[in-house]
C-alpha positions in Angstrom: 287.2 2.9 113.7 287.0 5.2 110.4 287.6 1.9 108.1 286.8 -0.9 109.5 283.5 -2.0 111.2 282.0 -4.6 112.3 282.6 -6.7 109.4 285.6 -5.6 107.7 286.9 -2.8 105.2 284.3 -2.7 103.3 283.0 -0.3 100.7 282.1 0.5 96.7 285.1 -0.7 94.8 287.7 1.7 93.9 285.6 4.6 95.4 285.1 3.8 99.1 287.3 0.7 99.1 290.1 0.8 96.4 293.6 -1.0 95.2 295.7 2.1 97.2 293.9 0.8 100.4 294.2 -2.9 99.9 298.0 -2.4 99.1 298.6 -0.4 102.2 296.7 -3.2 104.5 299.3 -5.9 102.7 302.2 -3.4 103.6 301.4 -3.2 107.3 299.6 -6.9 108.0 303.2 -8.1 106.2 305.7 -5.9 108.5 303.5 -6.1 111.4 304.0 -9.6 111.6 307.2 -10.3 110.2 308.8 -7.5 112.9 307.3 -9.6 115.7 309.6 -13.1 114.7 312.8 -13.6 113.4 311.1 -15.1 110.5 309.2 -14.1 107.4 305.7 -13.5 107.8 303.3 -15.8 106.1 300.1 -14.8 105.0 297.2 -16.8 103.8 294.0 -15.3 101.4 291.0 -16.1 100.5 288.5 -13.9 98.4 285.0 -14.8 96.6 283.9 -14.7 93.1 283.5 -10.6 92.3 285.1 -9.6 89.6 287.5 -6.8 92.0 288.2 -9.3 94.0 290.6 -10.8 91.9 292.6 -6.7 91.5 292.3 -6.4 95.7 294.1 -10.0 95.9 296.4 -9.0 93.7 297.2 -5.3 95.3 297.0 -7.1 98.8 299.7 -9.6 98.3 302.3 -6.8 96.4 301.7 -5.0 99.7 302.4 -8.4 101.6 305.6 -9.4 100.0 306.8 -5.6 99.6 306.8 -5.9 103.1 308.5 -8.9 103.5 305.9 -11.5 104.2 305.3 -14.9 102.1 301.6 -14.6 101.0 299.6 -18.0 100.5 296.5 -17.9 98.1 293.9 -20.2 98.6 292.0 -18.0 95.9 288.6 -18.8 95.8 287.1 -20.1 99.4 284.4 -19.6 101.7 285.6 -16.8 104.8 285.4 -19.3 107.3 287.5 -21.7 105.4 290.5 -18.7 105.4 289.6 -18.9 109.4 289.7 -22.4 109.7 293.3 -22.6 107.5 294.7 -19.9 109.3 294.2 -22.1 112.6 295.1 -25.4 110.6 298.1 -24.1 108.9 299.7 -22.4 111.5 299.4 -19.0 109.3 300.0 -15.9 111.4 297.2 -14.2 110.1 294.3 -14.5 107.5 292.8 -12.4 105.1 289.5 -12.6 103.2 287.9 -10.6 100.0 284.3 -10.4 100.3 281.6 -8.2 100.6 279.3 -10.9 101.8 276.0 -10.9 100.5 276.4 -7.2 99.0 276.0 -6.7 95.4 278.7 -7.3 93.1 280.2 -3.6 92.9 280.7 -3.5 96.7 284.0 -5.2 98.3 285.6 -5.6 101.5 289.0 -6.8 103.2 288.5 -8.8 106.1 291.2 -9.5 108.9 291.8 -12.7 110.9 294.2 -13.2 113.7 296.7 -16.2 114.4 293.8 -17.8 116.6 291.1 -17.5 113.6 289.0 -15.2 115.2 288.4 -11.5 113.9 291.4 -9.3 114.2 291.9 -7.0 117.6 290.5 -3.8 117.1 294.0 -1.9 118.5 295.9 -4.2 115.6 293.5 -2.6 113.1 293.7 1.0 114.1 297.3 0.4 113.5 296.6 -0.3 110.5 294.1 2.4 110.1 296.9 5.2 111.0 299.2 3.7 108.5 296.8 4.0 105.9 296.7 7.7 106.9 299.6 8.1 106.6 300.6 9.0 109.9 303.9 5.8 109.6 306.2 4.9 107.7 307.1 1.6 106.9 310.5 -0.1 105.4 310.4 -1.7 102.2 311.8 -5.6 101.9 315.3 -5.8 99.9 316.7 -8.6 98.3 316.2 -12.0 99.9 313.8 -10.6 102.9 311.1 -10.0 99.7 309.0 -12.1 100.5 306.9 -14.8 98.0 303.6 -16.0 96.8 302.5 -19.8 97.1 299.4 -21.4 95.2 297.7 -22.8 98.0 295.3 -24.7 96.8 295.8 -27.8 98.9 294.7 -25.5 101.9 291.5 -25.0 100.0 291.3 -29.2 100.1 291.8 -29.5 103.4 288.8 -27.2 104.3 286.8 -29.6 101.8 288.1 -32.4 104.0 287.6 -31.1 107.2 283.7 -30.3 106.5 283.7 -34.0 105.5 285.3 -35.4 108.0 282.6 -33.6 110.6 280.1 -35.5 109.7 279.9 -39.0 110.8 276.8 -39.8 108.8 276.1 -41.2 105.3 273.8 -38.7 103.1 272.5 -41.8 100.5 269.3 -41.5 99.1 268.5 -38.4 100.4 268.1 -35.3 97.4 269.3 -32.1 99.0 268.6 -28.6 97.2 272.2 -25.7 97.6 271.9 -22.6 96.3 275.7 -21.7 95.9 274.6 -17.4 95.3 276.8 -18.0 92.4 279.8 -17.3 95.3 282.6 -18.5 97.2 280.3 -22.0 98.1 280.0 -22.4 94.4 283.7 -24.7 94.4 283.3 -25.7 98.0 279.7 -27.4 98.8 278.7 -29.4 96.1 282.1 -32.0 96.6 281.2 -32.0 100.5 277.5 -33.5 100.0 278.3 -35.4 96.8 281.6 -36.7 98.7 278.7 -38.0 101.8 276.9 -39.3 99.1 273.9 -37.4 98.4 271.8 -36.5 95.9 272.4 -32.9 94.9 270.9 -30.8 93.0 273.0 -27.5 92.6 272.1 -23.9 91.4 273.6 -20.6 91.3 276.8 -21.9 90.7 278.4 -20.5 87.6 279.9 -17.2 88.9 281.4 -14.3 86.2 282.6 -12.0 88.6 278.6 -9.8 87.8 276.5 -12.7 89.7 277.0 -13.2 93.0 274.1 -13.1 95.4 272.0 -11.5 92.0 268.4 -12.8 93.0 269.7 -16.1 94.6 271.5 -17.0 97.6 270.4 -16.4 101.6 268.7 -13.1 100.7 266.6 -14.1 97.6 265.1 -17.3 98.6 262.5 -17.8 96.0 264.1 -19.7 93.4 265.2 -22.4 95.9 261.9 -22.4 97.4 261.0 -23.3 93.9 263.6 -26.0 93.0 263.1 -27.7 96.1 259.2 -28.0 95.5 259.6 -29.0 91.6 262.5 -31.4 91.9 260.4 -32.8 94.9 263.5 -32.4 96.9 263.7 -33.5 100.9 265.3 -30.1 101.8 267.5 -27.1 100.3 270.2 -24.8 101.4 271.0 -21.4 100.5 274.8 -19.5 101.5 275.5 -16.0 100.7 278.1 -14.6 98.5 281.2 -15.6 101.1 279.2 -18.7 102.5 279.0 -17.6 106.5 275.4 -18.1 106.2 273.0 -20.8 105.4 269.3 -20.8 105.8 267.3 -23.5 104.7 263.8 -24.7 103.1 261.7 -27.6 104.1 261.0 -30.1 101.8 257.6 -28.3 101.3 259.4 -25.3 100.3 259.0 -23.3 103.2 261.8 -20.9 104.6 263.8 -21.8 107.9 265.1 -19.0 109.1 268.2 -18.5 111.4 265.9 -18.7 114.5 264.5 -21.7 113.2 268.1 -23.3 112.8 268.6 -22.5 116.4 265.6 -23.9 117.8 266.4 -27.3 116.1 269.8 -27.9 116.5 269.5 -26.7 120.2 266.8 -29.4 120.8 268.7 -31.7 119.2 272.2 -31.0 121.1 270.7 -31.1 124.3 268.7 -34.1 123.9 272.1 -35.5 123.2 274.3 -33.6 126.0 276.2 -32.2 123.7 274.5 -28.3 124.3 277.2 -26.4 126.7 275.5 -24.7 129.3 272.5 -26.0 128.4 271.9 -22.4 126.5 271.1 -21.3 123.2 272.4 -17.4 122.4 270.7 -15.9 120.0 270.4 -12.0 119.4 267.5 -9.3 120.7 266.7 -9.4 117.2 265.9 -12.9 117.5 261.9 -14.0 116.5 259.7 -14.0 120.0 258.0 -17.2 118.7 261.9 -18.6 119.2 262.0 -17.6 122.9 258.7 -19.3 123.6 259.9 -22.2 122.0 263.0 -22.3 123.7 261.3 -21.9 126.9 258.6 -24.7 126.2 261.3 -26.7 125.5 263.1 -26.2 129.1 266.1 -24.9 127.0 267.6 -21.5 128.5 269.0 -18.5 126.4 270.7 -15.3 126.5 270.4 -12.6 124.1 273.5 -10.3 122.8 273.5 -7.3 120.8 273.2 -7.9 116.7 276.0 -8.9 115.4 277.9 -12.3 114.7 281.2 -10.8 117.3 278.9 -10.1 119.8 277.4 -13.5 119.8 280.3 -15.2 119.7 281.6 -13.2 122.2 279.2 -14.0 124.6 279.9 -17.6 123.5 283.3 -17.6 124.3 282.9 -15.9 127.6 280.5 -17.9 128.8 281.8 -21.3 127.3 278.0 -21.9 125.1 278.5 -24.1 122.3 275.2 -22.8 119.9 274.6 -19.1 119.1 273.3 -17.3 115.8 270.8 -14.5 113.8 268.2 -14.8 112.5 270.0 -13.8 109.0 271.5 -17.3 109.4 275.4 -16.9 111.1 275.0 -19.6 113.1 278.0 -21.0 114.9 279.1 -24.2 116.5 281.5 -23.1 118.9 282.8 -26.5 120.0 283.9 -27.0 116.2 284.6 -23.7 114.8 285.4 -19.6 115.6 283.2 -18.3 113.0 279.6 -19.1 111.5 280.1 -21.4 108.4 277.5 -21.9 106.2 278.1 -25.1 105.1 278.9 -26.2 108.2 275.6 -25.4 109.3 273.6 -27.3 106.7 275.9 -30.8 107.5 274.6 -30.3 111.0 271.0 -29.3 109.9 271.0 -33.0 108.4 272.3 -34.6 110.9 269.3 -33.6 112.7 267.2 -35.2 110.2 268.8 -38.2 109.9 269.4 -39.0 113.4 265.8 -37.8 114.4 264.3 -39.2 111.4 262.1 -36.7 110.9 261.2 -34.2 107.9 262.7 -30.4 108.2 258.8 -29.2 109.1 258.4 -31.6 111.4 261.1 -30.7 113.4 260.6 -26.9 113.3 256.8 -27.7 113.8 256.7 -26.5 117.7 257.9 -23.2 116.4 255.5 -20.2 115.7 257.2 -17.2 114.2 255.4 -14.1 115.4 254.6 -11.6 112.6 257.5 -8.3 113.0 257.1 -4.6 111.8 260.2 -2.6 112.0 260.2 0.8 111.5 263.0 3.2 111.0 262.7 6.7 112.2 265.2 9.5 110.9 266.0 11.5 113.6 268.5 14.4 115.1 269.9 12.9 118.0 269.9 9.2 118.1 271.4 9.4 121.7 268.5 12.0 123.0 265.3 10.0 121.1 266.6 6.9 123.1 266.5 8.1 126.5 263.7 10.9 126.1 261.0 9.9 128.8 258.1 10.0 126.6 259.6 7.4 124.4 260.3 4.8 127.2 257.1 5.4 128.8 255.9 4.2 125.1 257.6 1.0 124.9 256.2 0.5 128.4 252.7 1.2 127.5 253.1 -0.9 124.5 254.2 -4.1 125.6 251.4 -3.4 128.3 248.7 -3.2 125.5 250.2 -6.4 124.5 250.1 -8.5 127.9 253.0 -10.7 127.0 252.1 -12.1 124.5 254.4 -9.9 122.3 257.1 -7.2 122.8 258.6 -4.0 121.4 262.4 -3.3 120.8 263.7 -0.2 120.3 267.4 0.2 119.3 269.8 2.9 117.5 271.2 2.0 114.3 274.7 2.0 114.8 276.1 3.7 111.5 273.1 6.2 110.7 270.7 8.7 112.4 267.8 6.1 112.8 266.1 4.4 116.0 264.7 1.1 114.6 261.2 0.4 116.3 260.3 -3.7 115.8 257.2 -5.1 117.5 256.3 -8.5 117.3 253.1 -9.7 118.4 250.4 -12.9 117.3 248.7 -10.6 114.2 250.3 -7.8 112.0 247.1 -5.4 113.8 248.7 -5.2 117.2 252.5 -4.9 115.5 251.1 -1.7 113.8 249.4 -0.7 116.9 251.8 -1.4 119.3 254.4 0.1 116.4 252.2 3.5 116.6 252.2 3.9 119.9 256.4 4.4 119.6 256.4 6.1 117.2 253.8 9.0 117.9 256.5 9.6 120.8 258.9 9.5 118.4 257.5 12.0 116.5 258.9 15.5 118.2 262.7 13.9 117.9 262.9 13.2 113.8 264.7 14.3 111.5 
């Protein structure tokens, strides 16, 4: 794809992203589907709290109607609540602003089919060619323009469907959410308060210049902080479109993605209620989570990084728990996508129903120290399958006699091979690291 990856459109506003692009997406998502029905098209969007992504909404839904198509703004919103209203309303496709938890100048466009999952890559290299130039589209005349609806109420049914999940009350118990002054910042506050819990918010007063700026799922420290000085039971931080979630324990320590895994896995097969009886995490995942796993007779199978590719492999395979480390974690008997928010109501379920504290029940885990390296080097394809280099990772895991490992991989948008070792003390990462990376050393850059 030349514009869209794994994860959307996405890019510096107005340089590697701008209005011109967003328009044309409108254009063709709006005659793409309208040309497939005898009716109009009908759009919904969603965007988060950057100050372009009020202009792309705007350019995107001129491009929409222009085309023919009614477009539906449900303005600002989590992405997974675009997914989940796309599904619910019957939309025929969704669309979502957000750069995630990238700074504030960076934006992206985000495509979701009929079915809420992300759009087929052959639909968006159409769209791709159009952008190129390479067709022409018709304009819509008189009554086939299409319209704009305030959508708001789709917005409230998301609220309502997140509430209506849990089958629990939340009273008395003082829960910590870092909004990352983002999409969560209207959205997860009324879902806990409405389940009657104590909550204590921050980050939640977005200007268009804040979002993820020192708080959210990538900059955990100030919740760490609340959740210790507010002597709070447990906190949870989203990211700027609120896909993610990773927690802290009510003595302020961070639970990671793999973390979120272990317990809700533990949990889910205790009650039956784990498909397959199999986790699916990514080979990115922590090795202290696979020993865990395995101490706990729970079974898993690792995918390439990547929320798609775990959900993939969920959907293939008919798994109901899968996630990174980074903290997409996703329910696939309830939802297509990861959902932060989501995946804190289930994280409490857990602590109600076991009765337990957070570090109680990620106790059995120990995280492994990682070192990952990056080498810069000429041919990603030629480092990876050089013999000296395999015969490297061999020796390495050899020097550290299972009780560790070392993954090599290629980055898959730059020149680098990423080197990760994980082993019981940072010494034998970097040693175990070294030996990788001396065979590295003929192939870089």
């Amino acid at each position: 794809m030349k514009y869209f990856g794994t994860d959307g459109f996405r890019g510096r506003a107005n340089e590697g992203l701008d209005v011109e692009h967003a328009f044309k997406i409108g254009r063709f998502v709006g005659w793409y589907y309208g040309a497939r029905q005898e009716r109009k098209a009908r759009i919904v969007i969603g965007k988060d709290t950057r100050r372009s992504s009020y202009m792309f909404e705007s350019a995107l839904v001129s491009g929409l109607v222009a085309s023919g198509a009614d477009a539906y703004m449900l303005h600002v919103i989590p992405t997974p609540g675009v997914s989940y209203e796309t599904v619910d309303g019957c939309f025929d496709c969704g669309i979502m602003i957000t750069a995630s938890h990238n700074p504030y100048t960076d934006n992206g466009i985000k495509l979701v089919n009929g079915e809420g999952f992300k759009m087929e890559e052959e639909v968006l290299g159409q769209v791709e060619d159009y952008i190129d130039g390479k067709v022409e589209l018709p304009l819509a005349t008189g009554e086939a323009i299409g319209q704009t609806v305030d959508y708001m109420q789709g917005r409230n049914r998301y609220i309502a469907h997140l509430i209506s999940s849990a089958n629990f009350s939340l009273q008395g118990v003082k829960v910590g959410l870092d909004c990352a002054n983002g999409a969560a910042s209207s959205v997860a506050k009324p879902v806990f308060d409405a389940l009657g819990a104590d909550v204590r918010v921050i980050n939640n007063a977005p200007n268009g210049f804040n979002i993820n700026v020192n708080c959210g799922s990538t900059h955990l420290e100030a919740l760490q902080r609340h959740v210790v000085e507010q002597g709070l039971d447990v906190g949870f931080a989203y990211d700027g479109d609120a896909d993610r979630c990773l927690a802290v324990d009510e003595r302020g320590r961070v639970v990671d993605g793999d973390l979120i895994l272990y317990v809700c896995g533990k949990y889910l097969s205790k009650h039956g209620r784990l498909a397959g009886g199999t986790v699916v995490p990514t080979v990115m995942s922590n090795f202290g989570l696979f020993r865990a796993l395995d101490e706990a007779s729970l079974s898993y199978e690792t995918t390439a990084v990547g929320d798609k590719n775990v959900y993939a492999c969920m959907r293939e395979n008919g798994y109901s728990l899968g996630g990174e480390q980074s903290g997409h974690i996703i329910f696939g008997d309830i939802e297509r996508t990861g959902d932060g928010i989501m995946t804190s109501l289930r994280m409490m379920e857990v602590i109600r129903a076991e009765r337990e504290t957070l570090s109680q029940l990620t106790c059995p885990v120990r995280l492994y120290p990682q070192l990952l390296v990056n080498v810069r080097v000429r041919d990603k394809e030629e480092a990876m399958e050089a013999p000296e280099v395999k015969a490297a990772v061999v020796e390495a895991e050899r020097f550290l006699g299972g009780n560790g490992r070392v993954l090599v991989r290629a980055s898959g948008t730059e020149p680098l091979v990423r080197v990760l070792a994980e082993a019981p003390e940072d010494e034998l990462c970097r040693r175990a690291d070294g030996m990788v990376l001396a065979a590295l050393e003929p192939y870089k850059a």
